[in-house]
N, C-alpha and C positions, 0 to 999 in steps of 0.2 A: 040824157042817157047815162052820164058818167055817175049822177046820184045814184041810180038805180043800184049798181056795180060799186058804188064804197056801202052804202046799206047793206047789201048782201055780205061782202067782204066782211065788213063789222059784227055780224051777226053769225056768223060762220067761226070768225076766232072766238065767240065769246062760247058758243055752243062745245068748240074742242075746248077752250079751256076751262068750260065745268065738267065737262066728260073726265079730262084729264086727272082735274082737283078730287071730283068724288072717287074715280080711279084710284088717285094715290095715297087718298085718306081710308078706302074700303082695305085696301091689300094692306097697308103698314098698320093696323089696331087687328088685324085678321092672323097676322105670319106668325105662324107657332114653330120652333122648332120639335123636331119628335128625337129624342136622344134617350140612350139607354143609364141605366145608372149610373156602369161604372165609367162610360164617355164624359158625363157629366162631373162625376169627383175626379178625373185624370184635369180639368181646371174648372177648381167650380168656384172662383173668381171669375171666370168669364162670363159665366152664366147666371150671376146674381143679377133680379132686376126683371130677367127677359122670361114673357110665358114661353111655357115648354111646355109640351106633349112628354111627359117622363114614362119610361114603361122601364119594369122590372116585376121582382115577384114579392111579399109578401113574408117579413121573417117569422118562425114560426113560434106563437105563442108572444108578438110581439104589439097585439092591438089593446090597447087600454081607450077605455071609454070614461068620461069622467061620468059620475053616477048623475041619477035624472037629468040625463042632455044630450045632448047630439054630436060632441064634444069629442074625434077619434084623432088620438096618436098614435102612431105606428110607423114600425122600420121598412123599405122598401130595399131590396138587394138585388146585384145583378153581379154575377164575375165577383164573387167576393168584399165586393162595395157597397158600402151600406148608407143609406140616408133616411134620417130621421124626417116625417110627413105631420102634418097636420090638417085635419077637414073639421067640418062642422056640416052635418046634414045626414039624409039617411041614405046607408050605403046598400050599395048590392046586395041581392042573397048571396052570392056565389064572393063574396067579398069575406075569405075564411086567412085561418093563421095555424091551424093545427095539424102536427105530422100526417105529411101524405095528403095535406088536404090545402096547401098552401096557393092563395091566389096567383093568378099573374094579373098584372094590372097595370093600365096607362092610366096616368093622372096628368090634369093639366093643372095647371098654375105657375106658380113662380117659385125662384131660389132664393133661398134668403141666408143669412149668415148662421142662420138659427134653425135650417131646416128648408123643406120643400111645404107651401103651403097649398094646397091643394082650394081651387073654386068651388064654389057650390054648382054640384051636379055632375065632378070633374072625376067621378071615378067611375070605371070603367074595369070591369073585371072578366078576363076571360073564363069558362066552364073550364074544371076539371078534366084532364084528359079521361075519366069517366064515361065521360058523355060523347067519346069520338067513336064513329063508328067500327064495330068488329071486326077484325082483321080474320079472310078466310082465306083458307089454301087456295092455290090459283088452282080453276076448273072447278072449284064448285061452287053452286049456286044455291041462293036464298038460307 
């Protein structure tokens, strides 16, 4: 009867500890942090290395495209703090740089000493405040 009971025992720790293992491997290649620009240049020695979720907006008249490519550098700013981005791929419509018309955007990727380089498929641009619904006197309708 005592077989029975180390079989199960044995079979029970090996089941929690691939639970555990694929647990710890799925959460640490998964953890982004989400930080805003200028969180990130107040030390951006900390943050070289780690992906980040980066949100900021857009400086204006600041995207250069290298010609026939996919090839986009541009500044991202937030509170006065600016950092230089790099992608490769096709971005958003609503992915703009011109007054009054300036994205906001979270990019994921990493930091690097040379800039923020953004993943492929890592930008993420919010619509214009254009597109948010009309603001009506209260009590009236439609």
């Amino acid at each position: 009867m005592s077989h029975r009971y180390i079989k199960i025992g044995i079979t029970a720790v090996v089941l929690v500890l691939a639970f555990a293992g694929m647990l710890w491997s799925t959460l640490r290649e998964g953890t982004e942090y989400y930080k805003h620009v200028d969180e990130v240049t107040a030390d951006a020695k900390a943050w070289e290395g780690k992906r980040l979720q980066l949100h900021g907006h857009v400086v204006t008249n600041s995207i250069m495209v290298k010609p026939d490519t996919l090839e986009y550098r541009f500044k991202v700013q937030n509170n006065g703090q600016v950092i230089d981005a790099t992608y490769k791929g096709v971005v958003p419509d609503t992915f703009k740089d011109r007054p009054g018309e300036e994205a906001e955007v979270v990019l994921k990727g990493e930091l690097s000493p040379s800039g923020f380089a953004v993943e492929p498929n890592g930008i993420m641009a919010k619509c214009p405040s254009k597109y948010e619904a009309e603001k009506k006197p209260a009590g009236q309708v439609g």
